[in-house]
C-alpha positions in Angstrom: 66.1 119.0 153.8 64.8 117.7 150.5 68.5 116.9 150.0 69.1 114.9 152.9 66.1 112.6 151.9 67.7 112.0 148.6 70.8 111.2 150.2 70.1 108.7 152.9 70.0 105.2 151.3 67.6 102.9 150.2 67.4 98.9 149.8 70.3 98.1 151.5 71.5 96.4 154.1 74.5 96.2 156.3 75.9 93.4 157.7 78.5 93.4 160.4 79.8 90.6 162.4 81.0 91.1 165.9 79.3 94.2 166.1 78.6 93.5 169.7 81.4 91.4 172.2 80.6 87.0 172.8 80.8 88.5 176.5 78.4 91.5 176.3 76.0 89.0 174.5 76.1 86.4 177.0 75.8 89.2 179.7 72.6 90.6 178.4 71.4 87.1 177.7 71.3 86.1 181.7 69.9 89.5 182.5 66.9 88.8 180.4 66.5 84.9 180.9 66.4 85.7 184.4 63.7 88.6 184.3 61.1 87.0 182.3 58.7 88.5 184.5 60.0 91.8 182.8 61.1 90.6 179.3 58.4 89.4 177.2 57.8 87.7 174.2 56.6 90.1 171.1 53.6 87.3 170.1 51.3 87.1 173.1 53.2 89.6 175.3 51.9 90.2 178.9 50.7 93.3 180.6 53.3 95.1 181.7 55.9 94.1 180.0 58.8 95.2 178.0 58.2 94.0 174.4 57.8 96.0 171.4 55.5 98.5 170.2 53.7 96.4 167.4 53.6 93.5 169.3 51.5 95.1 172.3 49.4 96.8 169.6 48.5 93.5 168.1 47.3 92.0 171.2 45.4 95.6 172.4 47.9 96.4 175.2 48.8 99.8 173.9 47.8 101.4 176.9 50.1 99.1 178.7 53.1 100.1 176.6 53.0 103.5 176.6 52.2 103.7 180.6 55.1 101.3 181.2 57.6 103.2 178.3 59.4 105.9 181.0 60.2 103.4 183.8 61.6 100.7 181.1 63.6 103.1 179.4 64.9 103.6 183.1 65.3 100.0 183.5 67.1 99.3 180.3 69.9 102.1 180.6 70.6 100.8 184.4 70.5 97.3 183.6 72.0 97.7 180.2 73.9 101.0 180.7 76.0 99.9 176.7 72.6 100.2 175.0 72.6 104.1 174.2 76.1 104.3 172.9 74.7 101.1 170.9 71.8 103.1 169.2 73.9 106.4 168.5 76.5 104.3 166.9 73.6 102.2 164.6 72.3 105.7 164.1 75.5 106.9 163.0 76.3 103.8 160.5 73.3 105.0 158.6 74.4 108.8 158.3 78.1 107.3 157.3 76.8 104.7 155.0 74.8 107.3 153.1 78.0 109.4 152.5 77.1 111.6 155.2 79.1 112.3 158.1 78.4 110.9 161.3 77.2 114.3 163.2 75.4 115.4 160.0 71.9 115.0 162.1 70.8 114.6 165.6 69.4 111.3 166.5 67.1 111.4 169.2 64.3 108.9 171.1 61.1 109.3 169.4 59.4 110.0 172.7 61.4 108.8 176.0 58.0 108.9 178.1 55.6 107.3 175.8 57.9 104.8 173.3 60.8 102.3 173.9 64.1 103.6 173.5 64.9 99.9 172.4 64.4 96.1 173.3 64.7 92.6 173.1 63.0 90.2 170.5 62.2 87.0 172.4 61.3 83.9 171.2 61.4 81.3 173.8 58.8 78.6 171.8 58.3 77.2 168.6 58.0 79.4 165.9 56.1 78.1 162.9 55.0 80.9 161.6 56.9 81.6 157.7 55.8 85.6 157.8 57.4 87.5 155.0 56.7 91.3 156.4 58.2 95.1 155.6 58.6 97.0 159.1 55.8 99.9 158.7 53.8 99.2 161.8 56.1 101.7 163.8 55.3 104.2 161.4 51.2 104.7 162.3 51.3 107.9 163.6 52.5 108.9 160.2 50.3 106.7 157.8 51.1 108.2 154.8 54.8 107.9 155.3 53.8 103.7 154.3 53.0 104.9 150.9 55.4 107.6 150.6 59.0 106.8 148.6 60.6 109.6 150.3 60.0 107.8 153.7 63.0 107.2 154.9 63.2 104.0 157.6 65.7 101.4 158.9 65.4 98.5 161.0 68.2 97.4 163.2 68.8 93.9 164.6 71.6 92.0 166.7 71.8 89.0 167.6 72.2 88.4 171.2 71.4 84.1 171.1 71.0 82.2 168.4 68.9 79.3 168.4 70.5 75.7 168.5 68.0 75.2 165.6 70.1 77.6 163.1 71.6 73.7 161.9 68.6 73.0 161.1 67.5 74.4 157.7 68.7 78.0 159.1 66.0 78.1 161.4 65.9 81.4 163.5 68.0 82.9 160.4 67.5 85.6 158.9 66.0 86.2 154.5 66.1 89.7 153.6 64.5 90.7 149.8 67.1 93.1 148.2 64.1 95.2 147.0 62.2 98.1 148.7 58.6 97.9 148.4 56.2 100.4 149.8 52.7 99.3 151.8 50.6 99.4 148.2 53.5 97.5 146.5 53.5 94.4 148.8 50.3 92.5 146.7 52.7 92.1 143.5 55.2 91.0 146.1 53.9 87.5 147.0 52.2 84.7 144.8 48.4 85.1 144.0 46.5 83.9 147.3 50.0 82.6 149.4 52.6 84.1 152.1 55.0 83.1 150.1 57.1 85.5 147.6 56.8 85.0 144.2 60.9 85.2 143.0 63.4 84.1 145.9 66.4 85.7 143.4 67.1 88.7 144.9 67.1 87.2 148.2 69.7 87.2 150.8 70.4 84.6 153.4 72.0 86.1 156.6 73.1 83.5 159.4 72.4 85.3 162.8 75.7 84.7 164.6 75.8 85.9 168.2 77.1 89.4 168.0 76.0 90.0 164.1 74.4 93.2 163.8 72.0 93.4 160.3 71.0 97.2 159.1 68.2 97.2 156.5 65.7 99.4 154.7 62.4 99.1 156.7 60.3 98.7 153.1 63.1 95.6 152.6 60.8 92.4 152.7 62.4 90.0 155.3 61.5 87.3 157.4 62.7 85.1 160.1 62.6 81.1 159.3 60.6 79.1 161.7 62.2 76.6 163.9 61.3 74.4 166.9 62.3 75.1 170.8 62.6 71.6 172.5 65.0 72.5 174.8 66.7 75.8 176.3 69.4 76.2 173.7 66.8 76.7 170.9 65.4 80.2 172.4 66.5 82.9 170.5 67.3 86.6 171.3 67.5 89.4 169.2 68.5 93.0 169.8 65.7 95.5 167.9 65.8 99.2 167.7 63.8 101.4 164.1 65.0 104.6 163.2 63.2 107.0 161.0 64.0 110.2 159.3 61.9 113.2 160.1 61.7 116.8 159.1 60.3 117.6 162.3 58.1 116.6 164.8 56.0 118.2 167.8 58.7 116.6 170.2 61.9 117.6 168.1 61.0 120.4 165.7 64.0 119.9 163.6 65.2 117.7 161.3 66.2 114.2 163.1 66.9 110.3 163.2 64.1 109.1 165.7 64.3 106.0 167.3 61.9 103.6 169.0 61.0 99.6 169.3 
């Protein structure tokens, strides 16, 4: 399976518009806005709740995510019964876009009892924070896949409701580096003693319209601009499920796509 790493693709990234309906979105958008007590925020999430897997880390509520994992994934397909045709077709584009065909591997949940099948990024206040990041915190159980080239990873984002905000200076838009850096690369990445990158040239600017869908190398620097939330129509809503190519695993012990959030 050598072969197949060489062939799935690197620092790129796949933008496609409509990708999901204006009706599905707004569907998915008053299922969510009216379970906050389910749905949370990835910054400061809750106990309990259904956010993502680096987010509960960060604020030392692992326990809480994998306990709550099985019965969310339950939650999500009833609620959201479109959502695993969503992920086999993502999971597909990347096969296809590397020249392979769409059946060419299996693409499976990383773990169904313990990790997210997928989720919903919320940000319902006002998000200053200018963090230019690569997506490797879903790969710790495999820490030296970070440092590894032949780590294949994607990150997959939709957006379900754009902020009102996006008219101001793109906020809630999306910058994506065309330019893969591994975990020990990242320091030659930004200026000496700053967040912020030192060349913006090979940058691209992607405007978050409601049913966009954005596929991207996880080692693809990116960030998502800051903007204020003064009334409801600046909360924003994104779509988020990471794939990752593995040989095998003790779960799947063949060659796979895994997915999780």
């Amino acid at each position: 399976m050598e072969d197949m790493v060489k062939r799935l693709f690197t620092n790129d990234c796949l933008v496609e518009e409509d990708f999901l309906s204006q009706e599905t979105c707004l569907l998915w958008e008053k299922k969510i806005l009216s379970n906050l007590d389910i749905f949370g925020s990835d910054v400061e999430p809750q106990y309990g709740q259904l956010t993502a897997f680096y987010g509960m880390i960060e604020s030392g509520l692992n326990e809480s995510y994998y306990r709550y994992a099985e019965a969310h994934n339950k939650f999500l397909k009833k609620e959201f019964p479109q959502i695993p045709r969503v992920i086999e077709t993502i999971g597909q584009k990347i096969l296809t876009h590397s020249g392979l065909k769409p059946d060419s591997l299996p693409i499976v949940p990383r773990d169904k009892k313990y990790f997210l099948m997928a989720g919903f990024n919320l940000q319902l206040r006002t998000w200053t924070f200018y963090n230019i990041h690569t997506d490797t915190e879903g790969l710790l159980q495999y820490p030296a896949s970070i440092f590894d080239p032949n780590t294949r990873a994607y990150s997959c984002v939709i957006s379900i409701k754009r902020t009102a905000q996006h008219t101001n200076e793109r906020g809630g838009d999306l910058d994506i580096w065309r330019k893969r850096l591994l975990a020990d690369q990242m320091d030659d990445f930004f200026k000496p003693d700053s967040d912020q990158a030192r060349s913006h040239k090979p940058r691209q600017k992607v405007p978050y319209k409601v049913g966009t869908m954005v596929l991207f190398d996880s080692f693809m620097p990116h960030v998502v601009l800051p903007f204020k939330v003064k009334k409801k129509a600046d909360r924003r809503i994104a779509f988020v499920v990471h794939f990752n190519y593995r040989k095998h695993t003790e779960r799947n012990p063949f060659p796979h796509l895994e997915y999780w959030y």
